[in-house]
Structures are given as C-alpha cells and as structure tokens.
NUMAR-182541 format. One line per 3 residues: number of its first residue (from 1); for each residue x, y, z of N, C-alpha, C. Coordinates in steps of 0.001 Angstrom, whole numbers, plus 500000, padded with zeros to 6 digits. Atoms other than C-alpha are relative to their C-alpha. Example, Ala and Ser with C-alpha at 12.3 -4.5 7.8 and 13.67 -1.06 7.14 Angstrom:
<atoms>
1> 500890/498810/500000/512300/495500/507800/500900/501200/500000; 499180/498810/499940/513670/498940/507140/499230/501090/500730
</atoms>
This chain:
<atoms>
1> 500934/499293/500844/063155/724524/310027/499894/499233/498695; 500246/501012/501355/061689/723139/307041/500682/500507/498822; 499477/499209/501024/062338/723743/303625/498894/501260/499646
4> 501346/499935/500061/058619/724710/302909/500221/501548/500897; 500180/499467/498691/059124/726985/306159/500996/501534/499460; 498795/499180/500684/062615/728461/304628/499468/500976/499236
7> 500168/499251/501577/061209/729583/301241/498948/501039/500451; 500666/498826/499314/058159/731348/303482/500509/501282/499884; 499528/498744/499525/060204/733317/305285/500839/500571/498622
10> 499044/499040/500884/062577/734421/302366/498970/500647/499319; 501053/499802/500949/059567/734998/300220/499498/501433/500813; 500549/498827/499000/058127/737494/303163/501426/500998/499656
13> 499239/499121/499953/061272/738983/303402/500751/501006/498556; 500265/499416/501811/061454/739774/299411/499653/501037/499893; 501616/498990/499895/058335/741253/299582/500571/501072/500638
16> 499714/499003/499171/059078/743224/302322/500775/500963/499314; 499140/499572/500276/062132/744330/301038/499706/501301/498328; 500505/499488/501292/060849/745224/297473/499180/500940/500176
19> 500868/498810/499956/057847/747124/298501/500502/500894/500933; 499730/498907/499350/059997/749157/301186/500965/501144/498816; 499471/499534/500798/062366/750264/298453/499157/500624/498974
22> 500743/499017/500684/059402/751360/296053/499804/500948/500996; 500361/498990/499541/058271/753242/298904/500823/501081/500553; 498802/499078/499862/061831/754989/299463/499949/501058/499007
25> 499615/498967/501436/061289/756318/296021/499276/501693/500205; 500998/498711/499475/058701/758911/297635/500882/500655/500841; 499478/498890/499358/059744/762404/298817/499907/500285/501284
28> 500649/499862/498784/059256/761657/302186/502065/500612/501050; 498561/499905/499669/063593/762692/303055/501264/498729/500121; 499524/501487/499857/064791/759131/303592/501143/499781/498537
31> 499487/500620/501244/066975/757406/301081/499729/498641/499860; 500174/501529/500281/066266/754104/299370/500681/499008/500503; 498976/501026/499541/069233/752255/300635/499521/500119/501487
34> 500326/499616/498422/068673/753513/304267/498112/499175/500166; 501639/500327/499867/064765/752787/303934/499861/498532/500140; 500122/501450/500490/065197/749218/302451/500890/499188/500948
37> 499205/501281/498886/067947/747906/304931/499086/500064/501087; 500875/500412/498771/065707/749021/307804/498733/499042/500038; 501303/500411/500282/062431/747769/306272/500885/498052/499740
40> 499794/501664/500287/064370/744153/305405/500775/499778/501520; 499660/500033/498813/065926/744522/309293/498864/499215/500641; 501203/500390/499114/062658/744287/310612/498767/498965/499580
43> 500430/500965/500755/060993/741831/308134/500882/498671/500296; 499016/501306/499597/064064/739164/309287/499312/500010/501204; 500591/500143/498903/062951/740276/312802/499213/499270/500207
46> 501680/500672/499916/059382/739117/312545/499890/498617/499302; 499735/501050/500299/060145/736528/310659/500598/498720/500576; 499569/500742/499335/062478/735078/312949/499042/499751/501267
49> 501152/500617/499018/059885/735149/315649/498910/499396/499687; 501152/501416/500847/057060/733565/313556/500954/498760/500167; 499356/501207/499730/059903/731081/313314/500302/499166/501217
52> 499739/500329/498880/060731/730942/317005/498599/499308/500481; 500997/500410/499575/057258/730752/317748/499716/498283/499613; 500391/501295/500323/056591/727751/315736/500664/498741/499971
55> 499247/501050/499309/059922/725949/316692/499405/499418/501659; 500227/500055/498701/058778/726429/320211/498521/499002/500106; 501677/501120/499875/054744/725201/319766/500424/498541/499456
58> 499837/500929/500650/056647/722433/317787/500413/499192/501326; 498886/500607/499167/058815/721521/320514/498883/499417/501228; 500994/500259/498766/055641/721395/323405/499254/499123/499514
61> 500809/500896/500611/053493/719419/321050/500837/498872/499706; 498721/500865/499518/056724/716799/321287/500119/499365/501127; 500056/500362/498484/056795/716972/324942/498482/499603/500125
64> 501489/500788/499427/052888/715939/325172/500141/498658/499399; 499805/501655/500713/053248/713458/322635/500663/499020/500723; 498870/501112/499381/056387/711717/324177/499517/499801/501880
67> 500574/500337/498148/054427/711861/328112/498925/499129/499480; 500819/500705/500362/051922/709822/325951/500489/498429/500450; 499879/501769/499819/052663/706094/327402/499585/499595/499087
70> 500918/501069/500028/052539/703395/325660/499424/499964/499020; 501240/499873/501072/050522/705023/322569/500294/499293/499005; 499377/500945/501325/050550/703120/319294/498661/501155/498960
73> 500647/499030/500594/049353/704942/316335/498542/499823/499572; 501463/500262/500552/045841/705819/315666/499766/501011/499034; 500401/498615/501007/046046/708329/312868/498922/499677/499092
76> 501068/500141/500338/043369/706413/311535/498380/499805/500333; 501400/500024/498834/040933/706567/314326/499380/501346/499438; 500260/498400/499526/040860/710823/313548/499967/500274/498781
79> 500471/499387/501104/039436/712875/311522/499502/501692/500287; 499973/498558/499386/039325/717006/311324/499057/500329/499112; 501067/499258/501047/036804/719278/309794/501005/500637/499501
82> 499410/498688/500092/037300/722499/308280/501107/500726/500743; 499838/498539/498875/039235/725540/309911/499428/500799/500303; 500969/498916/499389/037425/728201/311845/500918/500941/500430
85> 499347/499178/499076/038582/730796/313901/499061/500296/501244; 500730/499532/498853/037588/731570/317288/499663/501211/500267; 500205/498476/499815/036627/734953/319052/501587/500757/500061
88> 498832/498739/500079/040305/735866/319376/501212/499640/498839; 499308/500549/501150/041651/734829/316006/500737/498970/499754; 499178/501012/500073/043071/731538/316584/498982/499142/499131
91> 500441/501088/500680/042578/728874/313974/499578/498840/501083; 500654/501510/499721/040444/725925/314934/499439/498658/499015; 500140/501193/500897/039620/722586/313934/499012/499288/501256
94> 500691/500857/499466/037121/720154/315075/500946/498433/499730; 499217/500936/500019/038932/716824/315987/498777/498972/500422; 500906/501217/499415/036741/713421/315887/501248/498878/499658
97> 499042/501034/499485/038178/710658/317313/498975/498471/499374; 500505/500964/500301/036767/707062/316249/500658/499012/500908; 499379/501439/499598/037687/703999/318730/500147/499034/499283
100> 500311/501332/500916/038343/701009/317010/500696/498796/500609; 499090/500637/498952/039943/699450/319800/498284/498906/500477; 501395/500540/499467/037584/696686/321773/499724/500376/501220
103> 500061/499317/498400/038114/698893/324951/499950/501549/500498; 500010/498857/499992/037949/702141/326155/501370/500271/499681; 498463/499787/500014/040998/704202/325417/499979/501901/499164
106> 499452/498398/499522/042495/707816/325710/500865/500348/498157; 499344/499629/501071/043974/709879/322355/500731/501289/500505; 499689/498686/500495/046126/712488/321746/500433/499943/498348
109> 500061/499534/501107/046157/713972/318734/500874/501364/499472; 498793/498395/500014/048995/716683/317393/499156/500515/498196; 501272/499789/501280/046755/718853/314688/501332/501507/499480
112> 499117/499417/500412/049417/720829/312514/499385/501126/498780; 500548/498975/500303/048038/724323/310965/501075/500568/499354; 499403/500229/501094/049167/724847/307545/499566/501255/499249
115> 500511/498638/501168/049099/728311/304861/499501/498962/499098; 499900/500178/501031/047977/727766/301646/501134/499276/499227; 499072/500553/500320/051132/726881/300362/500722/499103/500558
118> 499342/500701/498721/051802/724254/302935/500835/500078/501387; 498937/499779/498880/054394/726092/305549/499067/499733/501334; 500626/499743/498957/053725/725507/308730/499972/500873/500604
121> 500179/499015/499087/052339/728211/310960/499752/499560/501467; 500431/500615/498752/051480/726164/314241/499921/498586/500345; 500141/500950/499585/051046/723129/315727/499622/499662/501432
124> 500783/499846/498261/048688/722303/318881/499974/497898/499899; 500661/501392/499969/047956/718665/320648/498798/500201/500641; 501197/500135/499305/044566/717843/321874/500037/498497/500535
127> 500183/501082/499235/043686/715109/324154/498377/499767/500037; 500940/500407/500206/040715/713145/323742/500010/498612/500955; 499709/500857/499333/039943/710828/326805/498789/499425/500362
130> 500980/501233/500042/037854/707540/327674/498775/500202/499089; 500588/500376/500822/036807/707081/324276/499263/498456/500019; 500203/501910/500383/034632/703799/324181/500131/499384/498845
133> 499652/500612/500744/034963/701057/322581/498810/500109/498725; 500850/500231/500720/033289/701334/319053/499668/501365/499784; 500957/498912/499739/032350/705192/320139/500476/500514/499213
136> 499538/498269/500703/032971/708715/318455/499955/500690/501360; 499957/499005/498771/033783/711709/320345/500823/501062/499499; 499218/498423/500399/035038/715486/319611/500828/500041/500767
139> 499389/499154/499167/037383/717818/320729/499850/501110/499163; 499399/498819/501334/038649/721287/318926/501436/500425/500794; 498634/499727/499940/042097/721731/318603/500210/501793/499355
142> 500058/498441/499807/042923/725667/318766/501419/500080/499942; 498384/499416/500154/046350/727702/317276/500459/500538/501208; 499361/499240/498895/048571/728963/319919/499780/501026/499966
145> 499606/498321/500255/048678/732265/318373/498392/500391/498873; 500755/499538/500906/046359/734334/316034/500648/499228/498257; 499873/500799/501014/046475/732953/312390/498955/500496/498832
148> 500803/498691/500654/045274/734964/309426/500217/499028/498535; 500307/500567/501359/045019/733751/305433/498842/498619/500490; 500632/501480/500436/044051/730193/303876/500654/499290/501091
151> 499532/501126/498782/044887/727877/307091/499692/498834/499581; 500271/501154/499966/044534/724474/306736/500109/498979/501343; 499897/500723/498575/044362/721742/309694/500150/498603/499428
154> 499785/501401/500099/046052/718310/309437/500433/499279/500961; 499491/501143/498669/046737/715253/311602/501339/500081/499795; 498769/500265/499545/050539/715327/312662/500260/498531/500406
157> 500076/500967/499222/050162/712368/314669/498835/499892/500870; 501196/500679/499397/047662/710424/316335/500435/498719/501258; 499440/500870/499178/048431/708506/319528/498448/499288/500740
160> 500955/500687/499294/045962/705753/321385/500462/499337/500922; 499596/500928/499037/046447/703919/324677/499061/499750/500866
</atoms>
C-alpha cells in the first residue's frame, strides 16, 4: 500500500469516526463510546476492502503486463483523454495509441485511476492490437468497480511489441 493510499484510508476513517461520535451526542439511547467504536469498526472494514480491492486490480494488471512478451516501453506512443463514466458508474478513459515503430505492433497499456488527491482507487490494462506503422488507434480503458468524486486517469505503463 502506498503512502498516498495510507493517509486516504486514515483520513476516511477520521472522518468517519468524528462524525459518528457527533452523532452519538443525539438522544437516540446509544452511548458515544459504543456508537463511535462501531461506526470506526465499520469504516476500517470498508476501507480495508477498497484496499483489498485495489491490491487485487493491482495485482491482475501485473499479470497482463508480465504475459506481455517481449514489450519495450511505449509510454510515449499513449495518450488519455479526460475521465467519463459509463452507464454503470465505472470511470473511463479514452486511450490513443500512436505507432512510432516502422511496423505493425500490439500495446498494452495499464491506465491507473486516481482521486483528487492522488490515491489510487483502481487500475485497469487495455490492449490495443495491430497498430500500424505510423497509425493512431483508440481503445477505452474502464474501472473495475464503480468510482465516484474527482477521478483522474494516468498511464501506469505502456508496453509495445
């Protein structure tokens, strides 16, 4: 886990924690202590699975990369738009590829989906194949999961062969 990633989650779990304890203060029977350990229980919870999640998409976007033969880097072939979202809330990105090779040749591309504050929330690869020589050519690289605020979309890595 990052550092970036670290300070997230503690930051969430703050929060959490802080606004369950104001809301202990209300006459609802509960007590503050009781309220606030459960409410920061279940804020680690979720937290740790955002985390799992994005160890895990980290770890598959690894395994494509490394089945990549052969690639040598083209992180300067690629280039992303904006972020979007699709119909079922996953962040997207438009991925253009540029050959600059004198032959045809195959990309993958690992496109790493970023908050506002840099943490990572995701990480997808896309494959972009028999690019010609000289050509352009799309893809859209799409979050594993749903993905909500300021997102950002950056090149991770860029592979060509």
């Amino acid at each position: 886990m990052t550092t970036r990633t670290a300070r997230g989650l503690w930051a969430v779990l703050l929060t959490t924690a802080v606004m369950s304890t104001a809301a202990a203060c209300s006459d609802d029977g509960g007590n503050a202590s009781s309220t606030a350990s459960r409410a920061a229980s279940a804020a680690a919870s979720a937290a740790s699975r955002g985390a799992d999640v994005v160890a895990s998409a980290t770890a598959a976007a690894g395994e494509k990369l490394k089945n990549f033969k052969n690639g040598v880097n083209a992180k300067g072939d690629v280039a992303l738009s904006s972020t979007g979202t699709d119909g079922n809330g996953r962040a997207t990105a438009k991925v253009t590829v540029t050959n600059s090779a004198d032959s045809k040749k195959s990309y993958a591309v690992q496109v790493n989906f970023r908050d506002g504050s840099g943490n990572l929330l995701d990480t997808a690869v896309v494959t972009v194949d028999d690019v010609g020589a000289g050509a352009t050519k799309d893809a859209t690289a799409r979050s594993n999961r749903k993905l909500s605020g300021d997102v950002k979309a950056e090149v991770g890595t860029a592979l060509r062969h």
